[in-house]
SEBA-809364 format. One record per residue (C-alpha): x, y, z; residue in one letter. Coordinates in steps of 0.02 Angstrom, whole numbers, padded with zeros to 5 digits, always signed. Layout:
<mipas>
XYZa...
</mipas>
This chain:
<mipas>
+00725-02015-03232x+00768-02202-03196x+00616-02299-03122x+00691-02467-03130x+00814-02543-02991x+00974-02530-03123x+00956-02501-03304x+01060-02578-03427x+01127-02434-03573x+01169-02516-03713x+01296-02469-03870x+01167-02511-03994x+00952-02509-04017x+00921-02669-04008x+00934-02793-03838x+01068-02894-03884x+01185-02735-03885x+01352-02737-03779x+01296-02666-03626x+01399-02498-03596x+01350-02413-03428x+01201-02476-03313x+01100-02339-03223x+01045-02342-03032x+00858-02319-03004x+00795-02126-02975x+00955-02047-03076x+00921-01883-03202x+00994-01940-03380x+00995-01854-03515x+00854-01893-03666x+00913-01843-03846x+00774-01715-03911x+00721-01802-04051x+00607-01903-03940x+00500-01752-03886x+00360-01695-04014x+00341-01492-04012x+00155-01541-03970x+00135-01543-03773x+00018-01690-03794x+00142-01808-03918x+00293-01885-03850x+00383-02000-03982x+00330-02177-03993x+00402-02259-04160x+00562-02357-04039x+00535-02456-03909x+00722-02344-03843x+00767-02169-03802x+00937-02116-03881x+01044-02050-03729x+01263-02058-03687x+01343-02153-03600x+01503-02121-03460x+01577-02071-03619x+01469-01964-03691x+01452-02066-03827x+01290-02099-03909x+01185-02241-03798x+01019-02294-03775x+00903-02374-03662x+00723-02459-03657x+00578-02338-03629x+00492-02415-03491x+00647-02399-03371x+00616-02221-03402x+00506-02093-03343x+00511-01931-03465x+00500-01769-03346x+00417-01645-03443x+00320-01542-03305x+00152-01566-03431x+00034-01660-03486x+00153-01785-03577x+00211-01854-03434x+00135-02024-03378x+00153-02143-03234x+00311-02275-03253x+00278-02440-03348x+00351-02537-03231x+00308-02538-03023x+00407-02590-02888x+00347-02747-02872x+00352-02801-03056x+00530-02741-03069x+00641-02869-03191x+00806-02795-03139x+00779-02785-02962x+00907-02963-02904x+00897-02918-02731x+00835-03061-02633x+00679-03034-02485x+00768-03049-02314x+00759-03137-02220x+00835-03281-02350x+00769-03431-02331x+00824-03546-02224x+00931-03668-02343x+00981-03535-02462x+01062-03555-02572x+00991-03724-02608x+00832-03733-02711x+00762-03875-02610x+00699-03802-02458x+00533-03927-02434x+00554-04010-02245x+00445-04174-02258x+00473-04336-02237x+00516-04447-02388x+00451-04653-02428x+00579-04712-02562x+00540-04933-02616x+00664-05003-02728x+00678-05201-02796x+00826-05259-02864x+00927-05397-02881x+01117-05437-02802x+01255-05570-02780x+01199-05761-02735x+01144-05773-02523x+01167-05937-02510x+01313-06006-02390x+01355-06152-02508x+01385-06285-02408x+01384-06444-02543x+01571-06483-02595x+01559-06428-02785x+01624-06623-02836x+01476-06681-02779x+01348-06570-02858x+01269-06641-03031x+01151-06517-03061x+01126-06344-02990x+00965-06218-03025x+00983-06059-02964x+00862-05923-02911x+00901-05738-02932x+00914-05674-02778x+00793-05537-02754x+00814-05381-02630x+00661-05266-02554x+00724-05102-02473x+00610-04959-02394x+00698-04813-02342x+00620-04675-02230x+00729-04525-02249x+00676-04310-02195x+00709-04191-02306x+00822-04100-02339x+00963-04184-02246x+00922-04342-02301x+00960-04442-02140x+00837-04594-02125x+00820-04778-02076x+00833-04900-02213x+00748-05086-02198x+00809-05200-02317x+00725-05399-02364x+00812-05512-02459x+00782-05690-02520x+00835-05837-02640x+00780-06020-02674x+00940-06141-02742x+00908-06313-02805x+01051-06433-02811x+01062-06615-02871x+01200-06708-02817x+01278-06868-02886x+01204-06989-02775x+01026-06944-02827x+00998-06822-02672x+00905-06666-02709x+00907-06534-02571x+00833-06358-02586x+00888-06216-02530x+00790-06049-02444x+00877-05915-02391x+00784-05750-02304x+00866-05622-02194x+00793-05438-02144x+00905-05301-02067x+00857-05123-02012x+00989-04981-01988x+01019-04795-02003x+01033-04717-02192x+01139-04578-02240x+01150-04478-02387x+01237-04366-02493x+01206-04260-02658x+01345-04258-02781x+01265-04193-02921x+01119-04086-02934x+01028-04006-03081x+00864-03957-03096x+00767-04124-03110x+00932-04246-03120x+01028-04284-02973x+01165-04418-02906x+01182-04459-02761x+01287-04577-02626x+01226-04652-02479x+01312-04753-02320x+01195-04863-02213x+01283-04991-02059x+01142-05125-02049x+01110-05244-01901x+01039-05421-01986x+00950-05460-01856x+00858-05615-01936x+00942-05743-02050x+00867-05892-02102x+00924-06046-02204x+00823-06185-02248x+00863-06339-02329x+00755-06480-02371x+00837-06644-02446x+00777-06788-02510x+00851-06959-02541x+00816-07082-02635x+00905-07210-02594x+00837-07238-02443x+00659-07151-02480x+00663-07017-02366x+00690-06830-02340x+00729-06708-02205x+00740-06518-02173x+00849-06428-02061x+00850-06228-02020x+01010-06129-01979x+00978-05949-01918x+01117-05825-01853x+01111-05607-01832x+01276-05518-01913x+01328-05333-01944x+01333-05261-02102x+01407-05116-02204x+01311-05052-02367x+01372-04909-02505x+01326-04868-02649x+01285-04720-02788x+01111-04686-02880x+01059-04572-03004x+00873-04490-02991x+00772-04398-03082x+00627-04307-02983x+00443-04268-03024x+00417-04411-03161x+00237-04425-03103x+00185-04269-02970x+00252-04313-02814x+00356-04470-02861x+00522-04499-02906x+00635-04629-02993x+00803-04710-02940x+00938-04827-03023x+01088-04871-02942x+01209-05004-02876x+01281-05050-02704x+01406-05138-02599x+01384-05221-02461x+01526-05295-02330x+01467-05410-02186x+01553-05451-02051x+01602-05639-02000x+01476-05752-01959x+01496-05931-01888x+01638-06020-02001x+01624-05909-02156x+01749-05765-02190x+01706-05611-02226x+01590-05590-02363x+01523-05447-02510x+01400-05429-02590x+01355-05331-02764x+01196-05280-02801x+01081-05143-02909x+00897-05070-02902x+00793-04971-02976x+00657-04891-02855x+00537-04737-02816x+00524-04604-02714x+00358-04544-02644x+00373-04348-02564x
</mipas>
């Protein structure tokens, strides 16, 4: 009798046989004879099968401990295998859980910090003629998204700053700071999932809300310097793709990607982009 959920019967003895027929759980089949001793107390042991037939009554055979030998004395034994232990049992427990059939089913809140690096800030406002030398910072981007898993809707806050040094002609040097921070909603989508690798896109409108610039110039013709601020607010749209890989350290994963990011008009400057990449992690 069949004591398993569905038993595979296969052409040859070994495992890696072409499967032939599969047998429901509690059906009679028949056992070929050579596997009972004439002793009442010996059943055959040498195989880890029982030769059988298959639909076509062709010879078959199939792993001992998905059958139980009915023998009506003492050779008969309990089955090897229980319910609960049952390798060919695929049904799933209902009720199915609530995000089947996708393996990430954790509902928590998630801390992800990346630093990267992206196109100049600065709103050059030196005609390039005039400019002798120029020293550039790299610009240098902080973003902290708060997103809940796993729908991975969040709020993103993103910091950004660069320094520029110029030199002009006339013996003028003027520096140049520019800071802005910007807070918005963060939405995200998996393109790409397997096991601990995944890629991802993301969308996030973003609301500058402060925007510094501050230059400080010296001249020395005259022996003298002054500083002047400029601040403004603007909207923003940011885009982009990453790539992560999960679990590097328990609890923490790591991301590397690029982004776009199209703000709208501000002041007398046209509409501007920005490219950028990052590399961050993921706290969950």
């Amino acid at each position: 009798m069949i004591v398993v959920f569905e038993a595979p019967i296969f052409q040859q003895e070994t495992i890696n046989a072409k499967v032939v027929d599969r047998v429901k759980k509690g059906k009679i089949i028949h056992i070929h004879p050579q596997h009972f001793s004439s002793s009442e107390s010996e059943v055959e042991t040498k195989s880890d099968f029982y030769r059988t037939f298959d639909s076509n009554g062709q010879d078959a055979y199939i792993l001992k401990e998905h059958v139980m030998l009915i023998t009506n004395d003492t050779r008969e034994s309990p089955p090897a295998i229980d319910n609960k232990n049952d390798p060919t049992d695929f049904r799933l427990a209902e009720p199915l859980p609530e995000n089947y059939p996708y393996y990430d089913d954790k509902h928590n809140y998630n801390l992800a910090i990346s630093i990267g690096t992206k196109s100049e800030l600065s709103d050059l406002y030196i005609p390039k003629p005039s400019i002798d030398q120029r020293e550039s910072g790299m610009p240098v981007e902080l973003n902290l998204i708060i997103t809940y898993a796993p729908t991975l809707f969040g709020v993103t806050v993103v910091y950004a700053h660069q320094t520029n040094k110029y030199l002009l002609i006339d013996g003028t040097t003027t520096t140049e700071k520019y800071r802005s921070l910007g807070i918005g909603p963060y939405f995200s989508v998996a393109l790409w999932r397997k096991l601990s690798h995944n890629l991802y896109t993301f969308f996030s409108p973003l609301f500058y809300f402060y925007n510094k610039i501050q230059l400080n110039s010296s001249y020395q013709s005259i022996n003298s310097a002054f500083d002047n601020t400029y601040q403004n607010r603007h909207l923003a749209i940011r885009g982009g793709i990453y790539y992560q890989y999960d679990n590097l350290f328990p609890g923490l994963n790591t991301q590397l990607g690029i982004n776009m990011e199209v703000s709208c008009p501000r002041t007398v400057h046209a509409i501007k982009s920005t490219l950028g990449a990052f590399i961050g992690l993921e706290a969950n």
